[in-house]
C-alpha positions as CSV (number, residue, x, y, z in Angstrom):
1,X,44.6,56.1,125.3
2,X,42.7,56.5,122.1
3,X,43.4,59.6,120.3
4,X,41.5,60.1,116.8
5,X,42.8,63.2,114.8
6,X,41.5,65.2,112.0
7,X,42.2,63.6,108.8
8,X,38.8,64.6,106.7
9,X,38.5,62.6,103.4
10,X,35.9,62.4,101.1
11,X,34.4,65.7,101.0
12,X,33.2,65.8,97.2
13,X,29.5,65.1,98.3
14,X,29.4,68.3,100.2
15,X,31.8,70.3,98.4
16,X,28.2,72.9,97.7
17,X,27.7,73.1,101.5
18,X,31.0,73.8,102.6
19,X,31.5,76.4,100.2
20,X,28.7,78.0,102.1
21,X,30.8,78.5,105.6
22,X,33.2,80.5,106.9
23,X,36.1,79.5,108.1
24,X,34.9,79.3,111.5
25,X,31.6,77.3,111.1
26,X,33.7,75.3,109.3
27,X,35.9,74.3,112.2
28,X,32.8,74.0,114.3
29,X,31.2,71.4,112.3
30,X,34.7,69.1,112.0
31,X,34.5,69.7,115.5
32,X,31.5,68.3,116.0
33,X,32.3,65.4,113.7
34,X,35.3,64.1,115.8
35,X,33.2,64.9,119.2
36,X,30.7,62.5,117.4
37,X,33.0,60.0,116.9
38,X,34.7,60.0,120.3
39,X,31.6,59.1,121.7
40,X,31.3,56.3,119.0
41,X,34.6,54.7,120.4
42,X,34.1,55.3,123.9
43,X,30.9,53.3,123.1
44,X,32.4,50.6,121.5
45,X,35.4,50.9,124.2
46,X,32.7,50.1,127.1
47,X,31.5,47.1,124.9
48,X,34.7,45.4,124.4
49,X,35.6,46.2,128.3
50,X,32.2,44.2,129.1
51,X,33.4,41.4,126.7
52,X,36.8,40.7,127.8
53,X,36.6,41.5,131.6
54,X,34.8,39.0,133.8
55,X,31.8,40.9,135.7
56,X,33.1,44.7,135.2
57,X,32.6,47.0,138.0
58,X,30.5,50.2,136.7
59,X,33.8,52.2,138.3
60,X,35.7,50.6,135.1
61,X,32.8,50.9,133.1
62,X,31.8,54.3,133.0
63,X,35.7,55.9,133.6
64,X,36.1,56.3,129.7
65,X,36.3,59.8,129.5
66,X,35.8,61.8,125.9
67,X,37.8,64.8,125.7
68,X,35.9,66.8,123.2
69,X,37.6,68.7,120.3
70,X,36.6,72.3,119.8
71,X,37.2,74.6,116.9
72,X,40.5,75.7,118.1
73,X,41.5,72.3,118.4
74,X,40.5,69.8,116.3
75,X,40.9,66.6,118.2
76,X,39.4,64.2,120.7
77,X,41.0,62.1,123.0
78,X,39.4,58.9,124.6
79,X,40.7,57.9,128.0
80,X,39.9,56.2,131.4
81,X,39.9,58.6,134.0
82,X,39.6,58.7,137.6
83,X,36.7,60.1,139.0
84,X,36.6,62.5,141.6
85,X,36.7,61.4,145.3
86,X,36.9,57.7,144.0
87,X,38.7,55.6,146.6
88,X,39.5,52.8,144.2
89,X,42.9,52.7,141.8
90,X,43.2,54.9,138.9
91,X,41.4,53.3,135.8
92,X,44.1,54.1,133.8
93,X,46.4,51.9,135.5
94,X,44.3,49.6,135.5
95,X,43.1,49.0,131.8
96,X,47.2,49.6,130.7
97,X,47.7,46.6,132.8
98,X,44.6,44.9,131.0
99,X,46.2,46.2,127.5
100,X,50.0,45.3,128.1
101,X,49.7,43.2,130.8
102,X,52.1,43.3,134.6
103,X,51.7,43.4,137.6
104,X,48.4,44.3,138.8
105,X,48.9,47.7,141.2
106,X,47.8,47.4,145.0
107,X,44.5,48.6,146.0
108,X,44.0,51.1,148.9
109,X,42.9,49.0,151.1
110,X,46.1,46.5,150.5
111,X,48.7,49.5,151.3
112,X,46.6,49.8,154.7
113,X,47.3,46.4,155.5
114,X,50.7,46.2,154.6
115,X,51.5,48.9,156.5
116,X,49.6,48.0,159.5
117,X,52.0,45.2,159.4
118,X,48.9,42.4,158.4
119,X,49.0,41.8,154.6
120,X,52.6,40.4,154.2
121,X,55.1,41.3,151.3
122,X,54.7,39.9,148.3
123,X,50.9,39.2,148.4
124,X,48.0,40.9,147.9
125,X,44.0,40.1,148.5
126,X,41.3,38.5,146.8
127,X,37.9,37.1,147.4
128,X,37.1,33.7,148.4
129,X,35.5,31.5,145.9
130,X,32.7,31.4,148.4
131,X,32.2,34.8,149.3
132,X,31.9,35.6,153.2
133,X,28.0,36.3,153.8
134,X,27.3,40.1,152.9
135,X,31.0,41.0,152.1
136,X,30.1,40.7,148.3
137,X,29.2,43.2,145.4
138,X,27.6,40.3,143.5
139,X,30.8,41.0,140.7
140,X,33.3,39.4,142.8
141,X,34.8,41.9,144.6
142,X,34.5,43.1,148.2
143,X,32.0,46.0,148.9
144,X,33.7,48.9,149.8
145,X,32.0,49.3,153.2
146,X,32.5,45.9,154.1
147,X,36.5,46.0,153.3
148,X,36.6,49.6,155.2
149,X,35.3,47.7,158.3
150,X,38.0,45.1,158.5
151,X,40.4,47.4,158.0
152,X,38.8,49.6,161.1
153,X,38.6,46.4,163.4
154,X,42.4,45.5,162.8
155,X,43.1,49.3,163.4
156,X,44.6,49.7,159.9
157,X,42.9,52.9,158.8
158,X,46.0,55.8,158.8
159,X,44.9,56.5,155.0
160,X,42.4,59.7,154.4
161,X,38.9,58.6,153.3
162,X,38.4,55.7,155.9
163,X,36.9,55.9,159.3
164,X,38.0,55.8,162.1
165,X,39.8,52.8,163.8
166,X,36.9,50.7,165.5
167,X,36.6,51.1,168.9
168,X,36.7,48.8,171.6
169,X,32.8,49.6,172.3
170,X,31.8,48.6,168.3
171,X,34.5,45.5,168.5
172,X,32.4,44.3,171.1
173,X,28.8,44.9,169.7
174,X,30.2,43.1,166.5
175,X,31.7,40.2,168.6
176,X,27.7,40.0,170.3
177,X,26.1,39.9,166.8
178,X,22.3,41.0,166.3
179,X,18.8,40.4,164.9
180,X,20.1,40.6,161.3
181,X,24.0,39.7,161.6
182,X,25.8,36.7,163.8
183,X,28.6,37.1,165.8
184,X,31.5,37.2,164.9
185,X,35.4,37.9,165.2
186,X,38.1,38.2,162.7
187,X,41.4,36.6,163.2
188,X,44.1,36.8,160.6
189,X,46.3,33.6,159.1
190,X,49.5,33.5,157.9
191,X,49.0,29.9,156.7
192,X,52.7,28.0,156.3
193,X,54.4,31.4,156.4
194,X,53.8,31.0,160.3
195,X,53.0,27.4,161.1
196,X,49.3,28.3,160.9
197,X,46.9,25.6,159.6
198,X,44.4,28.0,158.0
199,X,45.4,29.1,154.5
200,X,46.8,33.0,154.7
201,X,44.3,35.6,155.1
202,X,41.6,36.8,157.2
203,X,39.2,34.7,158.6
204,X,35.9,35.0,161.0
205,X,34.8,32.9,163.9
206,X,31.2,32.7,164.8
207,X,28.7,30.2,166.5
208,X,29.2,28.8,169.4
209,X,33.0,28.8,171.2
210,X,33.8,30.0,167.1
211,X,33.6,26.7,165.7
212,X,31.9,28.2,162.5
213,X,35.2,29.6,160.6
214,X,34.9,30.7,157.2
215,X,37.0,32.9,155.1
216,X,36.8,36.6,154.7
217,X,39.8,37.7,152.3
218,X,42.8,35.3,151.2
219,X,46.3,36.5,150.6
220,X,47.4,35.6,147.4
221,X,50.6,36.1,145.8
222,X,51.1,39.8,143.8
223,X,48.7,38.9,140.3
224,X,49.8,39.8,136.7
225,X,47.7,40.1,133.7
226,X,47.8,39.2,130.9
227,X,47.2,41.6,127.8
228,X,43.4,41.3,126.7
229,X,42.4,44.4,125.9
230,X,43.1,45.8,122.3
231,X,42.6,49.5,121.7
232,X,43.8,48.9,118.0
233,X,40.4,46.2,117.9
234,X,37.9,48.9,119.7
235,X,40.0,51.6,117.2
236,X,38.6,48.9,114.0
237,X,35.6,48.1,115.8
238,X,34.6,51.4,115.9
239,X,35.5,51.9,111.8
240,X,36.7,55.5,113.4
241,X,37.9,56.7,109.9
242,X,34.2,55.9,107.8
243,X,32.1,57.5,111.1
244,X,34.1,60.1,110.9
245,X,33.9,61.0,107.1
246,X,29.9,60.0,107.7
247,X,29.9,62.4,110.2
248,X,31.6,65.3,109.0
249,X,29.8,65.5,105.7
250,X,26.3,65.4,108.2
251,X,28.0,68.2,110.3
252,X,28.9,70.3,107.4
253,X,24.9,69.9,105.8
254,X,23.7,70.7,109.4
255,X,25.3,73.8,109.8
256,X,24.4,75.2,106.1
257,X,21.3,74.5,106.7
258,X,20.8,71.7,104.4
């Protein structure tokens, strides 16, 4: 997403020093310089993520990745990557979205639900503006577990990396509630779509005769973004080409000893 090339300027100061290297401790301290300033934009990449997004998730966060230059090849490339076994969407999809804006891409969970026949065409999920008690990461979004269990009690799961479906036995148990949790049961409305007079999305019955109903996840219609995130700004915020010169000419000191 960010790519920063060698283009060395500036070298008078430590035109004594570099005269000093070979060719190849040369190449190891440019190297260096650009691995130095990859980190410097993936740094000011996380800052203007944390800026412009509303409550980040660390997933987002931390999936700037710095592919580090070497002395055979002399540059560094800064972009999002997905990180192994992550069950969430790729990062990269999901900051180009945030940088040129469209449709936002479903989330696992949404393909199981569609194709189980209970998140309709056209929509996809969000959280309520009062979350459900415990369904919450604090950042609003769902917590993983908790969206992994609705998806097991409406027998949605076909997709590798979530459990089982529920079984009859835990359906139950959930249904009975304990010492730390009520009882409850999930129902799912389709709002007008259907004649229903809940708005769409799934809901949960509790209390007595389930006269307590609150909702769980809402169907929305399929969000777009707009752009908001600038890698030309983090690129200036980041003053790539001064670090870089700063860095080089402390690269080429360090390795001739100076």
């Amino acid at each position: 997403m960010v790519q920063v090339s060698i283009g060395i300027r500036n070298l008078e100061a430590v035109q004594a020093e570099l005269a000093k290297l070979a060719g190849p401790q040369a190449r190891q301290a440019y190297a260096k310089a650009l691995n130095d300033t990859g980190f410097q934009v993936r740094r000011q990449m996380q800052a203007e993520m944390a800026r412009v997004f509303d409550r980040p998730t660390p997933y987002v966060l931390k999936s700037s990745f710095v592919q580090q230059a070497t002395a055979n090849k002399l540059s560094v490339r800064i972009a999002p990557e997905n990180q192994r076994d992550s069950p969430g969407v790729d990062p990269q999809k999901i900051l180009q979205a945030q940088e040129f804006g469209g449709r936002r891409r479903d989330k696992r969970s949404e393909v199981a639900l569609r194709r189980a026949g209970i998140l309709p065409s056209g929509y996809q999920t969000s959280i309520p503006r009062v979350p459900y008690p415990g369904s919450d990461d604090g950042r609003g979004n769902l917590r993983g577990a908790f969206m992994v269990q609705l998806i097991s009690y409406f027998q949605a799961s076909p997709e590798q990396g979530y459990s089982a479906n529920m079984s009859d036995k835990r359906k139950r148990a959930i249904h009975k509630g304990n010492k730390r949790t009520t009882g409850r049961r999930y129902f799912v409305s389709y709002g007008r779509l259907r004649g229903h007079h809940l708005a769409p999305g799934i809901w949960a019955a509790s209390g007595t005769g389930g006269v307590d109903v609150k909702p769980v996840v809402m169907f929305v219609r399929v969000g777009t973004y707009k752009p908001r995130l600038s890698m030309e700004r983090i690129a200036q915020g980041a003053d790539v080409q001064n670090y870089l010169d700063k860095r080089v000419r402390f690269r080429i000191r360090e390795a001739a000893g100076v």
